[in-house]
C-alpha positions in Angstrom: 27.0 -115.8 -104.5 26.3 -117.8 -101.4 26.6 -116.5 -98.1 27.0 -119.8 -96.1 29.3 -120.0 -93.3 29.9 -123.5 -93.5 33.7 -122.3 -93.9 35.8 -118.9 -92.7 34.0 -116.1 -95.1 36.6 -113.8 -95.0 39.0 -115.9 -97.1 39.8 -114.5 -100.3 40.8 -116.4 -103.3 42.0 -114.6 -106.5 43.1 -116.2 -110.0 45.1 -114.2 -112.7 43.7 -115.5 -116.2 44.9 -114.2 -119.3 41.4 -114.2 -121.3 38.1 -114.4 -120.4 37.2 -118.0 -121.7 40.0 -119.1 -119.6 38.7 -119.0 -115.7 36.3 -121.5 -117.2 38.3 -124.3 -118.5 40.8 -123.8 -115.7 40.0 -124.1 -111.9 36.6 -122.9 -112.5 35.2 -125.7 -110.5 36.9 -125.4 -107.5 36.1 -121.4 -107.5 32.5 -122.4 -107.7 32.9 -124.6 -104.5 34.9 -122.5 -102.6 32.7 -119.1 -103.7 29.4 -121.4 -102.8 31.4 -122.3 -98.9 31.2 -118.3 -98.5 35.1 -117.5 -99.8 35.2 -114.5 -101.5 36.4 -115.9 -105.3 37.9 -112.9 -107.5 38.9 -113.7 -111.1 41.4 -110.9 -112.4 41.1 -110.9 -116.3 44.2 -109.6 -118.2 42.8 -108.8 -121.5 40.2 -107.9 -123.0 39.8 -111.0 -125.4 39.5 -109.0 -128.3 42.2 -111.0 -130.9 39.8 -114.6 -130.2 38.9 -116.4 -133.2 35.1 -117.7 -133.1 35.3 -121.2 -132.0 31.9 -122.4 -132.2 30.1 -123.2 -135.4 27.1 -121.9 -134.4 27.9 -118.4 -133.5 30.2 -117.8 -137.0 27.4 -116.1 -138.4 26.9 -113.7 -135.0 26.9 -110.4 -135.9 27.7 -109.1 -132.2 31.0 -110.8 -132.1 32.1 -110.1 -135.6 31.5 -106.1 -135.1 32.6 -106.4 -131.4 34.7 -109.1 -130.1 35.5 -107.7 -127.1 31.7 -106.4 -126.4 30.7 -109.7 -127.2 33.1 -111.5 -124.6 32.8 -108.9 -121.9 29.1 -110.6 -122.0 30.0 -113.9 -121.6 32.3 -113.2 -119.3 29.7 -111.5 -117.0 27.1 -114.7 -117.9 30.6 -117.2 -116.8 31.3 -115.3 -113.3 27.1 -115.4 -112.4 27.5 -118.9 -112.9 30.7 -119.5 -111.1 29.2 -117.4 -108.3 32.7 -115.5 -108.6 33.4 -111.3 -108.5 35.6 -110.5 -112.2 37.6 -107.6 -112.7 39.4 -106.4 -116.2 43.2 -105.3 -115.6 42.9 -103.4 -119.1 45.2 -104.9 -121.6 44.9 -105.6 -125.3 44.5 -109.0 -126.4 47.9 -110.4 -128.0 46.6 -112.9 -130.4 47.9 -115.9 -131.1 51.0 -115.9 -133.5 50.9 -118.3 -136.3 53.0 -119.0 -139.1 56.2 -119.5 -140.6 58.4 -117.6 -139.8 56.2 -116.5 -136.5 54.5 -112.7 -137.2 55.6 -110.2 -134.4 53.2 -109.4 -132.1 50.7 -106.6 -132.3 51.7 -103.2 -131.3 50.5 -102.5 -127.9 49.2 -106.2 -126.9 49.7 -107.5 -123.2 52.8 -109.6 -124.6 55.0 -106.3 -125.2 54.2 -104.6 -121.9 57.2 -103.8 -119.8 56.3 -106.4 -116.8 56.4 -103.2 -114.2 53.5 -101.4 -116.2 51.7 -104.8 -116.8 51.8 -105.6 -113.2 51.1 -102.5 -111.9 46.8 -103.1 -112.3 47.2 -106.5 -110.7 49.3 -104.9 -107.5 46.4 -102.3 -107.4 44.0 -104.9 -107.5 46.1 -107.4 -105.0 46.1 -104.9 -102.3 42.2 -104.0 -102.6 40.8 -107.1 -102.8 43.3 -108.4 -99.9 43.4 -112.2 -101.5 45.4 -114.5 -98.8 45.8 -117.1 -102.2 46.3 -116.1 -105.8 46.7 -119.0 -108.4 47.6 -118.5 -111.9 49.8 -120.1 -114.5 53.1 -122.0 -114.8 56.5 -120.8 -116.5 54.9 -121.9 -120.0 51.5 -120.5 -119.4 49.8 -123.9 -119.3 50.6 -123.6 -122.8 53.0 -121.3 -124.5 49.9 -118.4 -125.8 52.0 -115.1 -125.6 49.4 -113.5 -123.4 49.7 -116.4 -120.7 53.2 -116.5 -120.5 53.1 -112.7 -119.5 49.7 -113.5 -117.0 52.2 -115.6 -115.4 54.8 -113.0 -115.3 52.4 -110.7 -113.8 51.1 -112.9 -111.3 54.1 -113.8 -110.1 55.2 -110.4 -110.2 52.3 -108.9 -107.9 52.6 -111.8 -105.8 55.8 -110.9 -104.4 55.2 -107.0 -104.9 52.2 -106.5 -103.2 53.6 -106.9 -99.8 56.4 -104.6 -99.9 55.3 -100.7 -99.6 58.4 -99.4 -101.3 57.5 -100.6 -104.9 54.5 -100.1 -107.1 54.1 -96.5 -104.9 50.6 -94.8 -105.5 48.3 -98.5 -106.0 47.0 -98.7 -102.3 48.8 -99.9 -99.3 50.8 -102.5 -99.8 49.4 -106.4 -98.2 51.2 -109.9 -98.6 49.3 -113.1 -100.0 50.0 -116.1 -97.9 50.1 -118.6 -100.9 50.8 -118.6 -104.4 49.5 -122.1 -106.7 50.1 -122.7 -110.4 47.0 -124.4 -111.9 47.4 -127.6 -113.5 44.6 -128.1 -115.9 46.6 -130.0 -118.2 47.9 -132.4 -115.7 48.8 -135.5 -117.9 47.9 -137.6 -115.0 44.3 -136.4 -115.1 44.2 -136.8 -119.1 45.0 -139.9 -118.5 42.6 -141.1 -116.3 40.0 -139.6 -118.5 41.6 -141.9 -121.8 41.6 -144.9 -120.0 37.9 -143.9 -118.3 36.6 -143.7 -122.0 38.2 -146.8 -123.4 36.8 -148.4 -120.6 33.4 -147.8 -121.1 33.7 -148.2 -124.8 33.9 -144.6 -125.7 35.8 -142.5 -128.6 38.6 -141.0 -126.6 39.8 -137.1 -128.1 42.8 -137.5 -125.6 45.2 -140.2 -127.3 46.9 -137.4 -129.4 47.4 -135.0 -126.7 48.8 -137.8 -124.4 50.7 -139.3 -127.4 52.5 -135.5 -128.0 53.2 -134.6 -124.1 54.7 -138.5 -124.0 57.5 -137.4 -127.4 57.8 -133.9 -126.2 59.1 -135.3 -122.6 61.0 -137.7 -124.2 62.7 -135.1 -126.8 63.5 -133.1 -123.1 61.6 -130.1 -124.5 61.7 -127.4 -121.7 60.3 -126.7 -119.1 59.5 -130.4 -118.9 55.9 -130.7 -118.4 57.1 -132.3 -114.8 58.4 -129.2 -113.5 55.7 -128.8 -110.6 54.3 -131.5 -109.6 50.8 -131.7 -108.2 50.9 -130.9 -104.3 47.6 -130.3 -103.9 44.2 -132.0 -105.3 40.8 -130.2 -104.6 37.9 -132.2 -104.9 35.4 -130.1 -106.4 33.3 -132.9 -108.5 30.1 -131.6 -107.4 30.8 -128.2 -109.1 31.7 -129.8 -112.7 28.2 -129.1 -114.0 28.9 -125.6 -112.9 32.3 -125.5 -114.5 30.4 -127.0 -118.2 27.9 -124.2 -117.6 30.2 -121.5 -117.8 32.1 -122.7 -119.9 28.9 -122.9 -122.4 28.8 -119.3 -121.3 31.6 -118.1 -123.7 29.6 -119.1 -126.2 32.3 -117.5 -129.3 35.1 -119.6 -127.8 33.3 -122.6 -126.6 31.9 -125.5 -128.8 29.1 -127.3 -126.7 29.8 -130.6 -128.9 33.4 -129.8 -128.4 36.6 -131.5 -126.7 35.7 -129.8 -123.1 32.5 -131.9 -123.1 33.9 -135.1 -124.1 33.8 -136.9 -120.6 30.5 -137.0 -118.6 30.4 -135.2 -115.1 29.2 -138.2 -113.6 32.8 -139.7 -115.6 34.8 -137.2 -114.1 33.7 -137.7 -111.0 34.5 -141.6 -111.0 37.3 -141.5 -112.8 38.8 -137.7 -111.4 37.2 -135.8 -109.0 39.9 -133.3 -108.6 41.7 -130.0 -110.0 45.1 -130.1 -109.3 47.6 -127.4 -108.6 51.1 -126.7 -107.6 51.7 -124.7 -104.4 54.9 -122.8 -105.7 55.3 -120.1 -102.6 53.7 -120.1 -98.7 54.5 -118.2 -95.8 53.5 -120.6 -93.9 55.0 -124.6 -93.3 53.0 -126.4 -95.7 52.3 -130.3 -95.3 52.1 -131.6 -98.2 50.0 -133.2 -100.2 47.3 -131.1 -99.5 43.2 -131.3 -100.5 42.5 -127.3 -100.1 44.5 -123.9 -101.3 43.9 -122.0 -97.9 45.3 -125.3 -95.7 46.8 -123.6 -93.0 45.1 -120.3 -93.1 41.6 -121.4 -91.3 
């Protein structure tokens, strides 16, 4: 990780994922920028990935991942955070799976799903009031999509964001400290898939995006809930010199991740023309914010 002091170095950033696979398709960008500025990046992880499915052709024949799923990803996972530049720490849970069926199975004894929120919290308030982060980001109300095990990483995010500063609760996991600002990523901004679409059709390209878009446009219109307008973007981070960084860890998770896949449809060089930005939603600050804004600690340096 870089030591520059081209920006404050004792910020601290920390994002609540719910598998590993996931910093890297979501935010990883701006983490690499803001870890390469000399912020200290932490990624939390909530489970151990061990319920993933191999994604990639190439690696179905793997014997690592097939014996030991969750010694395989624990591998990636340490190849993704070298790349990212970023510190990654496990909170311990069981991976949840992803239910599927008619009617839907129940969820695996155990998983991160069925925790009672206190006891699933209770590793990220531990972890909150070590690593010190003045801004955590995780996910929305659905998760960024509606996977059992992101639904509760946003519980618990939300949960240790607001508990972490007050020493009467979570007793015996350090002493206590307050974040200053709390983002939901937006990795599936429709705005952004948009601008990719149209970015491809202009230069004459397949575009993978017209379904996805097409869905998102019915499922608004059918007032499915949360709408997918519930938080708005309030803050864009132009990280588009880190989205070679971001593909490279991504690669990283090499069970999840097919290189010929849909997260390598659009060119960096693409991106960067046609969206140079993550986007997030700053849901809590204790401090005035002005919004829009181009950086998570605005107001803290």
């Amino acid at each position: 990780m870089s030591t520059s002091t081209s920006t404050t170095p004792q910020l601290r950033l920390l994002a609540v994922h719910a598998h590993p696979d996931d910093e890297s398709s979501k935010g990883a960008a701006t983490m690499a920028m803001y870890a390469a500025s000399g912020v200290d990046v932490m990624v939390a992880t909530c489970t151990d990935g061990s319920r993933g499915d191999i994604q990639n052709p190439a690696m179905e024949s793997a014997p690592h991942p097939k014996r030991d799923m969750a010694g395989a990803r624990r591998l990636e996972m340490d190849a993704a955070a070298a790349v990212l530049g970023v510190k990654q720490r496990w909170l311990g849970f069981v991976d949840s799976g992803l239910p599927e069926g008619e009617p839907m199975p129940p969820l695996p004894p155990g998983c991160f799903a069925l925790q009672p929120l206190q006891r699933a919290a209770a590793p990220l308030v531990r972890l909150v009031r070590t690593f010190k982060p003045h801004v955590i980001v995780s996910y929305d109300e659905n998760g960024g999509y509606p996977h059992p095990d992101h639904v509760m990483a946003h519980k618990v995010a939300v949960e240790a964001f607001h508990a972490a500063g007050d020493p009467t609760r979570y007793p015996g996991t350090g002493e206590s400290w307050a974040p200053s600002k709390l983002y939901y990523d937006r990795a599936f901004s429709p705005e952004r898939f948009r601008a990719l679409h149209f970015a491809l059709e202009e230069a004459g390209l397949q575009s993978p995006y017209a379904e996805r878009l097409a869905a998102w446009l019915e499922a608004d219109a059918e007032g499915h809930t949360p709408p997918r307008n519930a938080n708005p973007t309030t803050t864009q981070v132009e990280c588009g010199d880190f989205f070679e960084a971001r593909d490279d860890a991504l690669r990283a998770h090499q069970t999840q991740i097919d290189p010929l896949g849909f997260f390598f449809a659009v060119s960096p060089d693409m991106q960067r023309k046609a969206w140079p930005w993550e986007d997030y939603t700053l849901i809590h600050s204790s401090i005035p914010p002005e919004l829009p804004e181009k950086d998570l600690f605005a107001g803290l340096r």
